[in-house]
C-alpha positions in Angstrom: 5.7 27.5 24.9 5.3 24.3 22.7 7.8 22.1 23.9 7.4 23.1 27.8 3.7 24.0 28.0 1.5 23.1 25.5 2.1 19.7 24.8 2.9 18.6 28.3 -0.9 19.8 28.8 -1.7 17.9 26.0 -0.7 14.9 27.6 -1.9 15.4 30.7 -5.5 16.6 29.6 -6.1 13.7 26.9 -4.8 10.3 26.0 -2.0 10.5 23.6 0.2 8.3 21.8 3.1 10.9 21.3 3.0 11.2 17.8 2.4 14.9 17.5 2.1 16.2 14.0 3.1 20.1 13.3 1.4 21.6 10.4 1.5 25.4 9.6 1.4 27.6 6.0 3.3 30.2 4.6 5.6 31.9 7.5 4.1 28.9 9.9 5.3 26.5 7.4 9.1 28.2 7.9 7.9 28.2 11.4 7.1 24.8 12.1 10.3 23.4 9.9 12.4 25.6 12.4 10.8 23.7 15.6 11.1 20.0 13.7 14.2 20.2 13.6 15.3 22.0 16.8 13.4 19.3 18.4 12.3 16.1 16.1 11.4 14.0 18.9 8.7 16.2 20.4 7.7 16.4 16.5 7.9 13.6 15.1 5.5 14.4 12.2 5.8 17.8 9.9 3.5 19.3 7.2 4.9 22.4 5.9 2.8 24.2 3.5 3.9 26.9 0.7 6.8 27.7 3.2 9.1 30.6 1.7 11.7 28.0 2.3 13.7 29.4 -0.5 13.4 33.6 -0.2 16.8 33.6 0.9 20.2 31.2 0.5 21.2 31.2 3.8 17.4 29.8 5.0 17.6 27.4 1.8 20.8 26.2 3.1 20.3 26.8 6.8 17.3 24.5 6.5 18.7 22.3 4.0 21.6 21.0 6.3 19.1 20.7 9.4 16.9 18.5 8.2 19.8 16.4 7.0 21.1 16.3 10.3 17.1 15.4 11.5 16.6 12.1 9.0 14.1 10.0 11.5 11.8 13.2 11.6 9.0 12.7 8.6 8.2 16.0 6.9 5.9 17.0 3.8 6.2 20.1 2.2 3.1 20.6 0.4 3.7 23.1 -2.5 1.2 25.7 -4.4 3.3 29.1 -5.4 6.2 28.3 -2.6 8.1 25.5 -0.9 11.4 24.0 -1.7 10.5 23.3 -5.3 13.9 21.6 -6.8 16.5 22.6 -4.3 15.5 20.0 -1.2 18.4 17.2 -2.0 19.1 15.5 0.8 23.0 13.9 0.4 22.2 11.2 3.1 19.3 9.2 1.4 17.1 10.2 4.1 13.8 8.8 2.7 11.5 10.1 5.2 11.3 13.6 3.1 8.7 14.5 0.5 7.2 16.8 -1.4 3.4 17.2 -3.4 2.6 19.7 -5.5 -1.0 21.7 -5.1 -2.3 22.4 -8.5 -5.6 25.0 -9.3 -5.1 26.8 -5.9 -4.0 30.2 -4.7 -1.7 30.4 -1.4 -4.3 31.4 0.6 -6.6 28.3 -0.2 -3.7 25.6 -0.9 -4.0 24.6 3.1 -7.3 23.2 2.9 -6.2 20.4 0.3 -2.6 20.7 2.1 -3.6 19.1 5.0 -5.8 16.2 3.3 -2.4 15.2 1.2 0.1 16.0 4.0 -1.5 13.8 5.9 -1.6 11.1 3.2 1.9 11.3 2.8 2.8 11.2 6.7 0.3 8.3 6.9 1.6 6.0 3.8 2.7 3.2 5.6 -0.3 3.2 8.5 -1.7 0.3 6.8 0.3 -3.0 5.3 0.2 -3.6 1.8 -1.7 -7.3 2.1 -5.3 -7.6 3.8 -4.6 -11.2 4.8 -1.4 -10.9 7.2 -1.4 -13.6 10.2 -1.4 -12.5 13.6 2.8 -12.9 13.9 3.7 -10.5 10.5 0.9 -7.7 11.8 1.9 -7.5 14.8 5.9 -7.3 13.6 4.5 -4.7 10.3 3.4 -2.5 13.7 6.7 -3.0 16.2 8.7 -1.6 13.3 6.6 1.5 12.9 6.4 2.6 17.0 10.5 1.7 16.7 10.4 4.1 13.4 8.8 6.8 14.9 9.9 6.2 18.9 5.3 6.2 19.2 2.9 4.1 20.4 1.4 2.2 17.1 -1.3 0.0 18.0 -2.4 -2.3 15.5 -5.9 -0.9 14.2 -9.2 -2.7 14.5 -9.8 -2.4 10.8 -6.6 -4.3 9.8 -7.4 -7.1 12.3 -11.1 -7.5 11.3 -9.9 -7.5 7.7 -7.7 -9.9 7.5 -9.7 -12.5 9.7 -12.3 -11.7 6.9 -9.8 -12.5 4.3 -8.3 -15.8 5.9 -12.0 -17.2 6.3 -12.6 -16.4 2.7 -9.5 -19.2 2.0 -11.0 -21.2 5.1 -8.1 -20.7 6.8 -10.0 -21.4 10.5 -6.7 -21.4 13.0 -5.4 -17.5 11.5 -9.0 -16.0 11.4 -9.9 -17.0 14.9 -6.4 -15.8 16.3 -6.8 -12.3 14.6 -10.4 -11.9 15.9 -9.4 -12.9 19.3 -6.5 -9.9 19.3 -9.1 -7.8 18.2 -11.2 -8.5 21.3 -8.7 -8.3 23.8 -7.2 -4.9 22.4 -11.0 -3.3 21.5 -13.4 -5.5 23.0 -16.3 -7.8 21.8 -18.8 -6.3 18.7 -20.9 -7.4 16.8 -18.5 -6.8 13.5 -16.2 -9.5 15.8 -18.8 -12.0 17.1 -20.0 -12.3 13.3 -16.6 -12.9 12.0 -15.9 -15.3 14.9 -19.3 -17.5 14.2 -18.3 -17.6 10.5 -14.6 -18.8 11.3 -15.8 -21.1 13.8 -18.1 -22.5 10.9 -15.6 -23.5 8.9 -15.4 -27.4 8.1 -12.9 -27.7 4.8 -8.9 -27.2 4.5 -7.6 -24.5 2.5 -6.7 -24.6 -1.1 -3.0 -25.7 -1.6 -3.1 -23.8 -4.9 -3.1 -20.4 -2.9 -0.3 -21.4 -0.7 1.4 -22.8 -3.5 1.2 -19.7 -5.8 1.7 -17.4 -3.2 5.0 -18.9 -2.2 6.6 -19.2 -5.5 10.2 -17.4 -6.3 10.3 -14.9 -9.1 11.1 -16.6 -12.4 14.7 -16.9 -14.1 16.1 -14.4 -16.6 16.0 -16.6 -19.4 12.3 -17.9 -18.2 10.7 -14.7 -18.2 12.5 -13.8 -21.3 10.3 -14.5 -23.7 7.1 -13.0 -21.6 8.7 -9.8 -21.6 7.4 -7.0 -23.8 3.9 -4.8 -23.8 1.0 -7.1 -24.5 -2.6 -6.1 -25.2 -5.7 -8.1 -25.3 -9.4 -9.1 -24.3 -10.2 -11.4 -21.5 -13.7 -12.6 -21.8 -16.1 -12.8 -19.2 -18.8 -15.0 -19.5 -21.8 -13.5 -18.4 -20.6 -10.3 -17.4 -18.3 -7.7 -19.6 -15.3 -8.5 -21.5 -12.1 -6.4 -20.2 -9.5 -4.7 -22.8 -6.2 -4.9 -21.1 -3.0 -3.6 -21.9 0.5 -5.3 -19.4 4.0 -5.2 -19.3 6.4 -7.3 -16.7 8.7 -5.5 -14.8 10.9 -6.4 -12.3 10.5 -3.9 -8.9 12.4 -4.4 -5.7 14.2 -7.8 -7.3 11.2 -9.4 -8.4 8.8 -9.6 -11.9 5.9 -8.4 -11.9 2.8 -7.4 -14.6 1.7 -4.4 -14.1 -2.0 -4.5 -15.9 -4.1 -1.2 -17.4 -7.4 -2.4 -17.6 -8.9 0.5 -20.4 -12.3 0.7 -20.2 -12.7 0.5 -16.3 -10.1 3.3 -15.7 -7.7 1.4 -13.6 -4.4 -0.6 -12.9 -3.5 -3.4 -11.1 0.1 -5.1 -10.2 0.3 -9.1 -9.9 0.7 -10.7 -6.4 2.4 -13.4 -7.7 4.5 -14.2 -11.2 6.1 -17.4 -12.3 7.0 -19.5 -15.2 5.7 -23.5 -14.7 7.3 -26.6 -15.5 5.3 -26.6 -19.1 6.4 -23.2 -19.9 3.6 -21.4 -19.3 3.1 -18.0 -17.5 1.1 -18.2 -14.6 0.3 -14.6 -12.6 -2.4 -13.6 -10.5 -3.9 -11.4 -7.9 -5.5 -11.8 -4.3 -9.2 -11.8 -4.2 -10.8 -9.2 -2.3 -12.9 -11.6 0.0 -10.3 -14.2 0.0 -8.8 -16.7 -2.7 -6.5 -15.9 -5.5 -7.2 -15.4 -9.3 -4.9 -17.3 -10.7 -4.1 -17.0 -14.5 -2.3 -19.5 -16.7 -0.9 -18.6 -20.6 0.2 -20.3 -23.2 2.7 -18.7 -25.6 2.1 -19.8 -29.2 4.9 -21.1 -31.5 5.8 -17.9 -32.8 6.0 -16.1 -29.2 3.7 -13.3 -30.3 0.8 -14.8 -29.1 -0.4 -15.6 -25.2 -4.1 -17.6 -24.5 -5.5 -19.3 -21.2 -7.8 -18.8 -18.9 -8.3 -17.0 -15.5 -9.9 -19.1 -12.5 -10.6 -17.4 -8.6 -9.5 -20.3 -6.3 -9.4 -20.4 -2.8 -12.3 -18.6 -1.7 -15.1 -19.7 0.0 -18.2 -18.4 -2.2 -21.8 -17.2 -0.3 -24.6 -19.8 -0.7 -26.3 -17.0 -2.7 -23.3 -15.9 -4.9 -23.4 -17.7 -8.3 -20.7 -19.5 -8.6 -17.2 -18.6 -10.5 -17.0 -19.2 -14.2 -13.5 -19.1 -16.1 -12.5 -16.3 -17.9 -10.4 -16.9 -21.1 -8.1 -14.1 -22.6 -5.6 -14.1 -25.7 -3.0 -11.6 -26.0 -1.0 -10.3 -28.6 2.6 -8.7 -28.3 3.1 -5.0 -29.3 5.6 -4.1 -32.3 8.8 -2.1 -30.9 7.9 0.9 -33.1 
């Protein structure tokens, strides 16, 4: 009934992209694994919620092995009382397989969250990591995705508009107007585009080199980073505004460093953009700017190595006649004792 009626009228009635996505709870979660995997291209997408996947061994294993054999389908199991708990291993490295646990819920009500989270998960990598992409890398980010899935994946509005927005926040005229200009043949003219359009076209000075240039450095030598590495915690001060307690440690994630910052009071975390070691020494990290620009942040470790001071500067972006303009930030950080 699924496969040969009601998603052919589906397709006929409305206009689809052919990423389907088959959610069901309890027996429909075991349901809606079974029809994954006897037909993962006509489901692509699977939320299975507090399915009694393991009430027997031979369903556990059954199950198990299928979705092994089904490693391009993407599937959530969404787990109150139920699910696969610890026993869903899949041998292959199939990464496309996940599981998020429902906490303060009874089986009956777990679906309601379920399907916000599920759909989280399925969605994860809807939207590239950087708001500033050109044109070329969106458009590639998006051809990987309808090859992933076998889908159409049109490139959304929202990630068009906001990087145009980005690129004119580092004056970077040429991008911007090629991003707004895909936006208007795939969605049309409005008045979010025309206004992004009159502000790229109003752009009359070059971009920052210090952007480019911090962007594009490598990740810094072993014996460079060396003596950066470590839990640091400090105060940067914020003239005019409130100082920040910070607590960071680099770590090196998918072959590069990186500081990973907790910043106490405000109740959340950030991870640099960009990490290298200068010809002087000195540890310069930073992060992109929300409107544009980078902050960039350069520190000087003291004789001993136990202590780090500089300053923090935003360059790059283009501030708002009314906006006051940027002051420096200065911070000095001290190096944790190994208890």
């Amino acid at each position: 009934f699924l496969s040969q009626e009601l998603v052919p009228y589906i397709d006929k009635s409305f206009p689809t992209s052919g990423l389907n996505i088959l959610a069901g709870h309890s027996q429909g979660g075991l349901f809606v694994t079974y029809a994954a995997v006897q037909n993962p291209a006509l489901f692509p997408f699977v939320i299975a919620m507090d399915a009694p996947m393991t009430v027997t061994k031979s369903i556990e294993k059954l199950y198990s092995k299928k979705l092994e054999e089904s490693c391009r389908l993407k599937y959530v199991s969404v787990e109150g009382s139920l699910g696969w708990k610890n026993t869903i291993k899949m041998s292959n490295g199939c990464l496309n397989y996940s599981q998020v646990k429902i906490e303060g819920e009874t089986h009956e009500t777990m679906p309601y969250r379920g399907i916000y989270e599920g759909l989280k998960l399925l969605f994860d990598d809807y939207l590239p990591t950087d708001k500033d992409w050109p044109l070329q890398k969106i458009t590639e980010y998006y051809d990987v995705l309808q090859q992933k899935y076998q889908v159409s994946y049109p490139i959304p509005s929202k990630v068009l508009l906001e990087s145009a927005k980005q690129n004119i926040g580092q004056s970077k005229k040429t991008l911007a107007v090629e991003l707004i200009k895909e936006n208007e043949k795939l969605y049309g003219p409005s008045e979010a585009s025309q206004q992004l359009l009159e502000k790229a076209n109003a752009i009359s000075k070059q971009p920052d080199v210090r952007v480019t240039y911090s962007l594009s450095q490598p990740s810094p030598s072993e014996d460079a980073i060396n003596p950066f590495l470590g839990k640091w915690s400090g105060v940067v001060i914020v003239p005019g505004g409130t100082n920040m307690e910070i607590h960071w440690e680099i770590k090196k994630n998918n072959g590069r460093y990186q500081m990973e910052s907790d910043i106490i009071k405000a109740g959340f975390k950030s991870k640099s953009d960009f990490l290298y070691v200068n010809e002087n020494k000195e540890l310069v990290w930073g992060r992109k700017h929300d409107g544009g620009g980078v902050y960039i942040s350069i520190g000087k470790l003291s004789d001993s190595e136990l202590t780090i001071t500089g300053k923090e500067d935003l360059v790059g972006f283009d501030f708002p006649e009314d906006w006051p303009a940027f002051k420096s930030n200065s911070f000095e950080f001290k190096k944790q004792k190994i208890n």
